[in-house]
N, C-alpha and C positions, 0 to 999 in steps of 0.2 A: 642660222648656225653656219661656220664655216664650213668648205670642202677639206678641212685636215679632221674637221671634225667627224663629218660622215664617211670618210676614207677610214678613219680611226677604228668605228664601228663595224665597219666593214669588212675589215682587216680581222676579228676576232669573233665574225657570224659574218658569214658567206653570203646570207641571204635576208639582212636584217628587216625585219615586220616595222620596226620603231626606232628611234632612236630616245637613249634614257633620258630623264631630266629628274631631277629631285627637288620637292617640297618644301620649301623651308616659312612655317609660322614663325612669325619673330611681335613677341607682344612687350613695349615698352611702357614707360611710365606715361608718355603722351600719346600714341599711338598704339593702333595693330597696320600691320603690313603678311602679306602672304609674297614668296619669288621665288618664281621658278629658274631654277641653276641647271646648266649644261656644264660638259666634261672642263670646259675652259674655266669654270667659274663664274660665266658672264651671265648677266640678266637675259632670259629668254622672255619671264613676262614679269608684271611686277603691279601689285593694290595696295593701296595704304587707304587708312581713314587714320585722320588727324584726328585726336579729343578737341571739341571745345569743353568749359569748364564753368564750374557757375560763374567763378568770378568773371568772365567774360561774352557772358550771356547777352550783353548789352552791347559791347564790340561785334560781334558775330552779327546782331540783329542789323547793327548799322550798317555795316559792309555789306549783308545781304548774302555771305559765303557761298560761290558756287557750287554743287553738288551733282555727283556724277550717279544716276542713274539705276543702276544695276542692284538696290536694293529697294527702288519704287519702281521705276518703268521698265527695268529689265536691257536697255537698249545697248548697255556701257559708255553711251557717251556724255558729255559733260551737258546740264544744263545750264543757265544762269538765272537770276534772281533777281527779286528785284534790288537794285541798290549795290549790284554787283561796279560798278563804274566810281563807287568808293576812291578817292585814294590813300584812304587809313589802310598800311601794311598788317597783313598778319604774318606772326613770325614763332619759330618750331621752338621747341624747348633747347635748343642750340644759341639761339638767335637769329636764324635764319630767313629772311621772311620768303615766305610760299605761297604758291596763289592754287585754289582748285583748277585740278585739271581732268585726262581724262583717265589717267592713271591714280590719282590721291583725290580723297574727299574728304572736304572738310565736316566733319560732326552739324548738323542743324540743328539750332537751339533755337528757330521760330517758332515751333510748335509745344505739343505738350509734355515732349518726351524729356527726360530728365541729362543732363551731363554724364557720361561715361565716368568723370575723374571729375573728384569737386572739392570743395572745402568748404565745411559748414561751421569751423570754427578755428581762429588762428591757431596753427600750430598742427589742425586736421587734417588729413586728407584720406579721401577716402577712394574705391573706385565700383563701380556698378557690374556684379559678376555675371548677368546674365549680359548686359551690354557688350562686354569683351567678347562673350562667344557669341555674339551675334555680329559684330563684326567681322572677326574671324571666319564665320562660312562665307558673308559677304564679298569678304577679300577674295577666297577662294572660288566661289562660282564665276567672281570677275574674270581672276586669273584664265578658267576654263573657258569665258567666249573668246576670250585673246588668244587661247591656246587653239582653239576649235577656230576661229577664221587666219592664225598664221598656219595650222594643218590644210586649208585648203589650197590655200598660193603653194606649198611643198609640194602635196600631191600632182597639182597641176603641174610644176617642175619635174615631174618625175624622181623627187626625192623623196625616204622615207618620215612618215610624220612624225611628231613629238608625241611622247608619253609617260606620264610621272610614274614613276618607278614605286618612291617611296616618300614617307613626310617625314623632318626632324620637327624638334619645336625649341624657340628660345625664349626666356621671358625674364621679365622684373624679378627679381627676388626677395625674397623675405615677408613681401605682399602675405595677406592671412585672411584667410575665405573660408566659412564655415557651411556646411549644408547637411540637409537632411537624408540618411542612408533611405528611411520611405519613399520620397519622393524626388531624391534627386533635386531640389533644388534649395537655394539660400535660405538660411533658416533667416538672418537679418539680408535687408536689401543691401547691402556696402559690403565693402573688403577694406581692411586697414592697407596704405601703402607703406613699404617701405620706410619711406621720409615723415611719417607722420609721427608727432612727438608726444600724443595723448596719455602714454607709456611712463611717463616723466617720473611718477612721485613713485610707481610701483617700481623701477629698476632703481631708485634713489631709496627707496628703504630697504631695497636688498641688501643693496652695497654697504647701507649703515648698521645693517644685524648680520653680516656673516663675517665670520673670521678669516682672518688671511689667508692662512693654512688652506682653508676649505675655496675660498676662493683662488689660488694658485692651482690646486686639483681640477675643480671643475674647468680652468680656461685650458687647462691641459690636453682637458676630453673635448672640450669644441673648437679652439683655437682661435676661439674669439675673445672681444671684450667682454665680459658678462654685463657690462651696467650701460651696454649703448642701448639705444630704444630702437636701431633697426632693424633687430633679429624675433624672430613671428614669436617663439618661447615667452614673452611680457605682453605682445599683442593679443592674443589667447587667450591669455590671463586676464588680462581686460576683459574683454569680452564675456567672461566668465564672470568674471565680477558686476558688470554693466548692464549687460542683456537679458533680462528675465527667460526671455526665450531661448536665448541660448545654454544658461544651465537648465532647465528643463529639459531639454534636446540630448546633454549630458547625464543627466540622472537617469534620463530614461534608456541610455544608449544608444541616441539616435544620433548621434554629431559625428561628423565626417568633417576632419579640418586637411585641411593642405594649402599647398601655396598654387599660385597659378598656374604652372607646368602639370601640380596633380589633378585640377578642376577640368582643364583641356581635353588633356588624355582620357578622365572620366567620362564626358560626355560628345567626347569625339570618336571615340573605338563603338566595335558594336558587343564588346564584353564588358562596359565600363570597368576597364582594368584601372587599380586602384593603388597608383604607384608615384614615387617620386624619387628624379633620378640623386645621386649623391652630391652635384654641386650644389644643387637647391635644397636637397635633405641636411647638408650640411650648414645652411643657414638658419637653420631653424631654432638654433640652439637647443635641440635635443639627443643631435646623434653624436655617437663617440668616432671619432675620427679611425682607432685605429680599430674596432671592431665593423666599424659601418655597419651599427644596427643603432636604436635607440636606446639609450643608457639608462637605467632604473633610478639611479642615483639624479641623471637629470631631472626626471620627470617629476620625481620626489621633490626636487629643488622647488619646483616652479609649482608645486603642488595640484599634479595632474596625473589621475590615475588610467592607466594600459585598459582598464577594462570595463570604466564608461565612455573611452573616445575610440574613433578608427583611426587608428594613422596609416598614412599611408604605405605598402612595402617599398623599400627601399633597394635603388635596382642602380644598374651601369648607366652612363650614357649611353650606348650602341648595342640596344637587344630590340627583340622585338616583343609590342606592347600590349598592339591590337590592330584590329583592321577597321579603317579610316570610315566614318558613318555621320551621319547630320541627324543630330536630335530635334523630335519633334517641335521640343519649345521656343525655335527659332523661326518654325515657318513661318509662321501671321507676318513676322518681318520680314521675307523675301518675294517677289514676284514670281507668278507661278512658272515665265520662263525657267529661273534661275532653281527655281524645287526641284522641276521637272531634268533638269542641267546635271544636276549635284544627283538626284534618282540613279537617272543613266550612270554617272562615274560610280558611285556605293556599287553599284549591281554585277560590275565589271567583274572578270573573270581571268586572272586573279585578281584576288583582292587588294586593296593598295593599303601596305600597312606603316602605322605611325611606329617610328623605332630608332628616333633619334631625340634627344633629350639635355639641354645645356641651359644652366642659368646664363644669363645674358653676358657679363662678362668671363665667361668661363667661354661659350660661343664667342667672344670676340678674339679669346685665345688660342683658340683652334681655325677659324677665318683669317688669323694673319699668319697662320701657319708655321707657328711658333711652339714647335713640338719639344723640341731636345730641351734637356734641363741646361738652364742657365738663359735661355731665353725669354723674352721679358715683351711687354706690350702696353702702350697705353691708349685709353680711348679720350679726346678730351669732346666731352658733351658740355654739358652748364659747369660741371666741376671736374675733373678726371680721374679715373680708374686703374692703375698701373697693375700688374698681375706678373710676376717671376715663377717660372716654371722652375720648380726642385726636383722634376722627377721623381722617383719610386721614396724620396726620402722626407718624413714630415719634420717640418723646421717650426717650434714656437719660437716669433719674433723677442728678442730682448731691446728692440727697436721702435715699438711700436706698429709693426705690421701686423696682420693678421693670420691664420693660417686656413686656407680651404682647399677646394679639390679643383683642380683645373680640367683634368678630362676622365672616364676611364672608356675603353673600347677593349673590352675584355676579348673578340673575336680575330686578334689578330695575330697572325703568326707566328710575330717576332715578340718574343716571350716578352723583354722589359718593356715594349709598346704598348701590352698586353695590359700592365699591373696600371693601376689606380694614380695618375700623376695630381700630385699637393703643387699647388703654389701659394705663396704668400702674397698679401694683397694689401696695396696702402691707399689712399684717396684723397684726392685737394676738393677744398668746401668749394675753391671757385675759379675755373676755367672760363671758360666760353662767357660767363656771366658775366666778367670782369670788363670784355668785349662791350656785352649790352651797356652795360653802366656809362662805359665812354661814351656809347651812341644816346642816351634815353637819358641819361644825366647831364652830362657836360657838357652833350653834343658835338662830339669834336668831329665825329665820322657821322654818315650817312647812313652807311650801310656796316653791318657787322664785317663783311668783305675787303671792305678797306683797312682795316690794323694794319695789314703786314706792309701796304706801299706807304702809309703812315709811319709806320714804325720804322721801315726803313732808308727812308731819308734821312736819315743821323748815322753813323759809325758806331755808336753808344750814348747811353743814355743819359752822357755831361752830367753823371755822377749822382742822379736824379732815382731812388729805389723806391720800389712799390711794394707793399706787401697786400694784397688784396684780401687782406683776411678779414670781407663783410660780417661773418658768422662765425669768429673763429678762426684756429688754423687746426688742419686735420694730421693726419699722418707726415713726420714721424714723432710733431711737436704735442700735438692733444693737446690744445690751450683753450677751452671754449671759452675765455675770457680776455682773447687776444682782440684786436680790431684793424680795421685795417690801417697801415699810417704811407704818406707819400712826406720822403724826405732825401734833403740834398739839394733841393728847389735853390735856384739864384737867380738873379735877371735875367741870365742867359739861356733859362727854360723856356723851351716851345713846347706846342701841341705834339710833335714828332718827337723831343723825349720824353713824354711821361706815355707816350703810348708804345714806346719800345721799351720804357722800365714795365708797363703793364705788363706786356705781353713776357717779358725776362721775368718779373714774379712768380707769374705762372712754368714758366720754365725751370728756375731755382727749385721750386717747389716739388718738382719731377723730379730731379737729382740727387733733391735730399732723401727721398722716399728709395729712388733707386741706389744712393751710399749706403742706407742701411740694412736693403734688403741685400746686399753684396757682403755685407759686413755679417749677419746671419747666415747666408749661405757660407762664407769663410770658417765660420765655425769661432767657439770661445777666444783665441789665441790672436785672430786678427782684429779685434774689435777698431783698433785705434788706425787699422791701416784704408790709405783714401783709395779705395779700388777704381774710381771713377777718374783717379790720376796713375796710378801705379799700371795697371794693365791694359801690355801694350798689343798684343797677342789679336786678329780680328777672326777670330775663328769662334762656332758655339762650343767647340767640342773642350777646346784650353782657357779660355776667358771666362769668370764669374759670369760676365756680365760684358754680351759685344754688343748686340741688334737690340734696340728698341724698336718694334715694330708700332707703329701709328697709326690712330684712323679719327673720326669722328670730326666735326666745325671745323676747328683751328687747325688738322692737320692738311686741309685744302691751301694753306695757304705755305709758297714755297719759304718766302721770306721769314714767318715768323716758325718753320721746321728747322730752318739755318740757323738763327736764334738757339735752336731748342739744342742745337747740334755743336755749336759752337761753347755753351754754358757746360754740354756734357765735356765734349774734352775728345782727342784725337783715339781716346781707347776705345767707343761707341759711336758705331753709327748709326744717325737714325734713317729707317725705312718705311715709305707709306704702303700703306694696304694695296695689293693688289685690285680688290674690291671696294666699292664704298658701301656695298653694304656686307663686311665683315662678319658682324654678330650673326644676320641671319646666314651665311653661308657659313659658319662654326655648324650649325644647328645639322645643316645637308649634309655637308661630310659626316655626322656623327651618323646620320641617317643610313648613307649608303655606305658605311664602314660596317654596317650590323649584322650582316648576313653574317651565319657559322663558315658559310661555303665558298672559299675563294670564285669560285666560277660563277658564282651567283652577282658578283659585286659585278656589274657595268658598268660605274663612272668610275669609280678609284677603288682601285687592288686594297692598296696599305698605303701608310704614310707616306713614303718613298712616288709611290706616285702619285697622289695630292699635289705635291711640291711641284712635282714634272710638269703637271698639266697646266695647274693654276697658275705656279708664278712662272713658269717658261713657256708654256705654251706647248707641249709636249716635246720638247728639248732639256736635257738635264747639262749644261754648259759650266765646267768646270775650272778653275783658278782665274789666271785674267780672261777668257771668254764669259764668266759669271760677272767679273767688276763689270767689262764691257756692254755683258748686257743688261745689268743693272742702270748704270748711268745713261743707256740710250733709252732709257725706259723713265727718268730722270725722276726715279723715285726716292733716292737713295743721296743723303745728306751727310759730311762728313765735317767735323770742325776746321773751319779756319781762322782760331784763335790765338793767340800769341798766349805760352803758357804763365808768364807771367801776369797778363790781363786779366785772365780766366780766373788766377788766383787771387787775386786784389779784389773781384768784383766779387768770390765766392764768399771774401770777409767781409766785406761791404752788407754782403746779402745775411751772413748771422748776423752781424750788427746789427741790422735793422730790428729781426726778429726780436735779439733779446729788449729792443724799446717798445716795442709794441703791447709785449706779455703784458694779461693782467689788469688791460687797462680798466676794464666794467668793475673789477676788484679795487682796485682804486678808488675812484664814482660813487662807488659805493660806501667806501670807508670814512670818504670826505665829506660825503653830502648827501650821505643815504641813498635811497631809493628813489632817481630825476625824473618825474613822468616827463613824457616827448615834450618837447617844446620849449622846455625851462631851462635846460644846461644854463645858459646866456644869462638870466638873471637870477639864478641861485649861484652862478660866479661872479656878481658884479659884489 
């Protein structure tokens, strides 16, 4: 840690024993990772275990995946394997490819032990609940030999050691995990993710027996779609309907459902406190937005009765939950250094409590530090996440966004700080993946890395548009029967413009989701006005819509941010994360936002200084000192598009769209039902 840093500390405890760090679990759809955050924001120590998956059980064997230690020998560092000297890449659910080291480990699938995250059947996916939390202490005992031999180099310096203060947590959402209140554990071995679409025919007969009326109500109260399959309310249901075990468990009152931030907190406090916080409650489709409790009339819907299920209660992000504890069912999994490791910290005095709470991209809203309403972020992974902070005010979209809860930190002084912030939330089917396709299709690139000095060998992309809509187009279009089309192709196409129309698809895509959410924040009266032209204003406080804060694959690359920057328009700039890992430092701040007691908070007061520390460095530098140190920080991207350009290519970019629409509806019309392979000779 820096000397501004322990001067900091020192400066407000005379005599300081420690110096603070905070917790932050962060559980994705491929991954868990545990990292430890100082006042600056920066990585002090940092574990990750990648999933391998079944479909890759055979990949993983071949390469031989290295494996670090610390959940068989105890020692943290990396071993190798045989068959490690591979050159078959393995690559992150980004595209990225990663190699074990002695900080990340890849999942072993040579033995008997089953996939963390697998798919047993197209369209399935499922994830293994006691797997995640055993990862998850894994991570953490790591974090603590890292912590416990950078404590001794400190000491020896005559500086104070490092000490986790408090834990937040962030995770997948919508995920639906059922278990048993007797025994605490999975009444079936799987959790539905997310993405899994087994849900199909039951959200499709909803949609075809309820009435309008009733359906405009009900999306009122959750401020969702009601007929997508990735909110946990259908997945349930399933389950109910599928699992003999599972209704049993229900008739008997033995079912405890939640999504993974509830299952964590349960069997990581040592009161299995039995909560989930409001951005994740809020995907569940069963709580009402404006009472934030669970709605009678939902549960009615979904036909699930209050008084053969637990659900869980329903709390802030920033309270506290319980004090931090390692359940018995994981030890057989750890080395008995690492039991004995995790003992010692449990035992500690005080206790280290878990008390921060964020669905993942709700964390990733609070990590780019994108607090005031009107502030907006997107994360781009395999598809991306865009999130508009509205402040104290719920917006249903007439646009096709969505409505959920971006943070609450009920403990903080400044009263509207204080209240519940709603953002709306839109999503592209395909980001980062678009990437892979060029590298693992086409082959144009090597490495996912390469788009942006690909793509930017052109000016533009000679008139050449991509709509990468593999599965569809998402938000603000909802066409599940769109596909993707590349058009405008002449002789004069290269490699270098279809991979700069790629990467501008995905870009368009951002702006049409961010038009609309501008256009819903404007209210009835501006629907038809282009915010994303008209406002010129770069401030959060006057602007709908100024910073797009960025993070995740594609926003490492400068070239295709410029892109991203120039498609927006001179009204918005866009801004990379401070942090790359965003989501889980959303999760810390919520963490050490929690105390009631201002004096009790050691990394950050209030909002106000979040901002100071993480993105300045504990300088808060105002008008051109702010641009100045923005741009020497060369995070911070501003259009340099000729506006007439910007606008010929924006028509170019509907055009495309409305060819696209429809096309599977078509196929179908024509020539029915194509199984794979046949288009070709059922058109000749």
């Amino acid at each position: 840690m820096s000397t501004a840093i322990d001067n900091s500390v020192q400066s407000e405890d005379k005599s300081p024993e420690d110096v603070p760090l905070v917790a932050s679990i962060d559980v994705g759809t491929t991954s868990s990772r545990v990292i430890l955050f100082n006042l600056l924001g920066q990585e002090v120590s940092k574990h990750q275990i990648e999933y391998s998956t079944s479909a890759s059980k055979e990949q993983f064997a071949s390469v031989g995946a290295r494996r670090s230690s610390v959940g068989t020998a105890g020692s943290g560092s990396p071993q190798s394997t045989a068959g490690s000297s591979s050159s078959q890449p393995i690559f992150s659910a980004e595209g990225i490819a990663i190699e074990a080291n002695e900080f990340l480990e890849i999942e072993d699938l040579t033995g008997p032990s089953n996939p963390t995250l697998s798919f047993p059947r197209p369209g399935w996916v499922e994830c293994d609940p006691l797997g995640i939390l055993v990862h998850v202490v894994q991570c953490f005992a790591a974090n603590l030999i890292s912590m416990n031999k950078v404590n001794g180099d400190r000491v020896s310096a005559n500086l104070p050691p490092y000490r986790i203060q408090c834990i937040g947590i962030a995770n997948m959402r919508e995920t639906t995990l059922v278990w048993s209140k007797k025994t605490g554990m999975p009444i079936v071995d799987y959790g539905i993710v997310w993405n899994d679409t087994r849900n199909t025919s039951i959200v499709t007969e909803k949609r075809n027996s309820t009435p309008q009326a009733l359906q405009d109500r009900l999306r009122a109260k959750t401020g969702l779609p009601l007929y997508s399959t990735y909110f946990s309310c259908s997945k349930l249901r399933w389950l109910l309907d599928n699992e003999p075990a599972v209704r049993d468990a229900y008739d008997s009152g033995d079912l405890m459902f939640g999504t993974v931030d509830t299952w964590l907190i349960y069997h990581l406090t040592t009161e299995n406190a039995f909560v989930s916080d409001v951005t994740n409650a809020s995907r569940t489709g069963f709580m009402n937005l404006d009472t934030l409790d669970y709605d009678d009339e939902l549960l009615d819907y979904w036909d699930i009765s209050k008084d053969k299920i637990h659900l869980p209660n329903i709390v802030s992000s920033s309270e506290y939950y319980g004090d931090f504890c390692v359940p018995e069912c994981v030890k057989s999994s750890l080395t008995s250094v690492a039991w004995t490791l995790l003992g010692d910290f449990v035992t500690r005095v005080p206790a280290v409590p878990i008390q921060g709470c964020l669905g993942d991209q709700s964390a990733s809203l609070v990590g780019q530090l994108a607090f005031k309403p009107g502030a907006a972020k997107c994360t781009y992974g395999t598809g991306c996440f865009l999130l508009y902070n509205t402040g104290k005010k719920k917006l249903i979209s007439s646009h096709g966004a969505l409505t959920t809860f971006g943070f609450w930190f009920p403990h903080l002084e400044n009263e509207e700080h204080a209240q519940p912030h709603f953002a709306l939330e839109g999503s592209v089917a395909v980001a980062g993946a678009v990437v892979q396709w060029l590298r693992d299709n086409l082959r144009l690139i090597p490495k996912a890395e390469d788009i942006g000095p690909l793509a930017s060998r052109v000016s533009d992309s000679g008139g050449v548009v991509f709509v990468p809509a593999f599965s569809g187009l998402f938000a603000p279009y909802w066409d599940a029967s769109a596909r993707a089309t590349i058009m405008g192709m002449s002789q004069h196409t290269t490699s270098s413009h279809l991979a700069r129309a790629a990467v501008e698809g995905v870009c368009f895509q951002a702006r049409a989701i961010l038009k609309a959410m501008s256009s819903d924040a404007a209210g009835e009266g501006a629907k038809d006005r282009d915010f994303l032209e008209e406002v010129v204003d770069g401030t959060y406080e006057k602007a709908p819509l100024s910073v797009l804060a960025v993070d995740g694959g594609m926003s490492k690359s400068k070239e295709v941010m410029q892109i991203q920057a120039d498609i927006l328009g001179p009204c918005v700039k866009v801004r990379t994360s401070a942090s790359s890992e965003c989501t889980a430092l959303g999760a810390g701040i919520a963490a050490a936002l929690a105390y009631k007691n201002r004096e009790n908070r050691r990394l950050w007061k209030d909002l106000k200084d979040v901002k100071k520390w993480i993105m300045y460095g504990g300088e808060e530098p105002m008008g051109k000192a702010r641009e100045a140190f923005e741009s020497s920080q060369s995070r911070t991207f501003r259009s340099k598009s000729l506006d007439s350009d910007r606008r010929r290519k924006w028509k170019l970019w509907e055009a495309a769209i409305e060819r696209c629409r429809g096309w599977t509806d078509i196929m179908e019309d024509e020539v029915g039902t194509i199984p794979k392979g046949t288009v070709a000779a059922k058109s000749m």
